[in-house]
N, C-alpha and C positions, 0 to 999 in steps of 0.2 A: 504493500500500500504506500511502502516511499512514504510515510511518517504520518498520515491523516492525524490516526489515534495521539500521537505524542502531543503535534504542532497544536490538535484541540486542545489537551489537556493543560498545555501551557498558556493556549489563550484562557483560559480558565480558571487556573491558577497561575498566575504573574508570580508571587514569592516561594512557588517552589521550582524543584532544578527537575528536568526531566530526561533521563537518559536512554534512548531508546538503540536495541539492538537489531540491526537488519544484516541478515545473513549473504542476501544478494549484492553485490558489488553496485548494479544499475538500480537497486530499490534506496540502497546508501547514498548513491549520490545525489537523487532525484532527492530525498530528505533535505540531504542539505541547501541545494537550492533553493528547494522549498522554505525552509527555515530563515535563510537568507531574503527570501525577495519579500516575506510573510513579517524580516524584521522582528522576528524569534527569538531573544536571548539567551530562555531560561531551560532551550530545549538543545540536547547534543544526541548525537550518533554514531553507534562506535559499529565498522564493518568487521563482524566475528559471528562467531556458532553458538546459539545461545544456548548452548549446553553448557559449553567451557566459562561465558559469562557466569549462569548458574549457578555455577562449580566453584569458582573464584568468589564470588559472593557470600555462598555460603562459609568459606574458610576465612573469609575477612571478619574482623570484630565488629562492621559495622551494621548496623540493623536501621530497617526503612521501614516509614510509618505506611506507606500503600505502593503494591506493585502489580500492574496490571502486566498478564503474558497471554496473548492471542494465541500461543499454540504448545500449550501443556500437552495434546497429546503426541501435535505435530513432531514434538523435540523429539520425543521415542526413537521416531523414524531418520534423525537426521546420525546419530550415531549408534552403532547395537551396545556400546556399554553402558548407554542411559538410556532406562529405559523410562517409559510414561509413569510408573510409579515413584522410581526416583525422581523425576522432573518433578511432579507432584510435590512429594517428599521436600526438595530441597525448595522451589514456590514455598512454599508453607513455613518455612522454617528463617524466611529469610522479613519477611516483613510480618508487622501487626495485621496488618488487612491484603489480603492477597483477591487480585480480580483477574477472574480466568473465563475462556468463552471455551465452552463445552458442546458436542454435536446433539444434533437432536436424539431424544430417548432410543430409540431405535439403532441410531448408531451406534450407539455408547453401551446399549446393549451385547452389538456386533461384535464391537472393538475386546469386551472382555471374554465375551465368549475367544476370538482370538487370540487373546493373552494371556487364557491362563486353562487353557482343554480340558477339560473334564473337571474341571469346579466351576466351572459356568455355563449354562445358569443354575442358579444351586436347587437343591431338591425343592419342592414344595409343593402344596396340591394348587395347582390349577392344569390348564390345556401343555401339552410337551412344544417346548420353541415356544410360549409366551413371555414376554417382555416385560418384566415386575415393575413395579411404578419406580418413575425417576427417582425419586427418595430413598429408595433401595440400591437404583445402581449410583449415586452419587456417594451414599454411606459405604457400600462395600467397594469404591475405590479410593473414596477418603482412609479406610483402614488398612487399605492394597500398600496406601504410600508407604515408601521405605525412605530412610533417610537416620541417621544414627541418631535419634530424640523421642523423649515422649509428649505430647503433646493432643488441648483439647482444644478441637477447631470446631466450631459452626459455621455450617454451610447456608446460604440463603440466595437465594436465585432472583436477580435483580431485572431480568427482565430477555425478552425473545429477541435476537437480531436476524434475520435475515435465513432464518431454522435453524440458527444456534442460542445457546441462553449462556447468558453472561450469569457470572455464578460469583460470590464473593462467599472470601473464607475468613473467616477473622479468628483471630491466633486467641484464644482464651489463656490458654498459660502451658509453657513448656519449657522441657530440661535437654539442655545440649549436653553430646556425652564426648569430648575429646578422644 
């Protein structure tokens, strides 16, 4: 999107810094231009993998009050040693308020059934291949995440974009484990 998401959110908030990761070379520098001719101060763009972002993130001592990541499960796919639970995992571990866009129930259904064969979808009475209410597959891949912490997040779904739902996590209280 070459920085929609960020350049809004600095129109939006002016006193905070916004740093957005774009992993395509030509979506990076479309940002920056954008940011430039938009006369954007509070917004930057670093071209890297946002796994290794992530990763880096999480082992910095520094912790951020809201982080929105467009593609928690996309990250899975862009390296096999992170996978979407870790992506999750470490999302969650790094800000108070974490805002993620999730695919429609059906997907997201899909998606676990593909990640984890034969514990998804888990027993239970209804029709065989029914799709358990989003509540269900949000909670069992909020507890999927992995990431070396314990931690008690609520989930609450802010609203439908485009057939995906923007989902915010807010960090209730947790323990880093070196």
């Amino acid at each position: 999107s070459g920085g929609s998401v960020g350049r809004e959110l600095a129109r939006q908030f002016p006193s905070s810094t916004i740093v957005s990761v774009e992993p395509d070379s030509l979506l990076w520098s479309r940002h920056l231009r954008a940011n430039r001719a938009g006369n954007i101060t509070n917004s930057y763009a670093c071209n890297s993998d946002p796994s290794q972002v992530l990763s880096k993130l999480y082992q910095s001592p520094e912790f951020i009050r809201f982080c929105y990541h467009a593609g928690v499960l996309e990250a899975a796919l862009g390296d096999d040693k992170f996978s979407a639970t870790s992506a999750l995992g470490t999302v969650m571990s790094t800000a108070m308020t974490s805002v993620i866009t999730l695919p429609s129930p059906g997907l997201l259904g899909s998606a676990l059934a593909l990640w984890f064969p034969g514990d998804w979808p888990p027993p239970a009475g209804g029709s065989p291949g029914a799709i358990p209410p989003y509540e269900t597959l949000l909670s069992d891949l909020l507890e999927a995440a992995t990431v070396e912490h314990s931690a008690n997040v609520q989930a609450r779904v802010l609203e439908e974009v485009d057939g995906h739902l923007i989902v915010a996590l807010e960090l209730l209280n947790m323990t880093r484990v070196a």
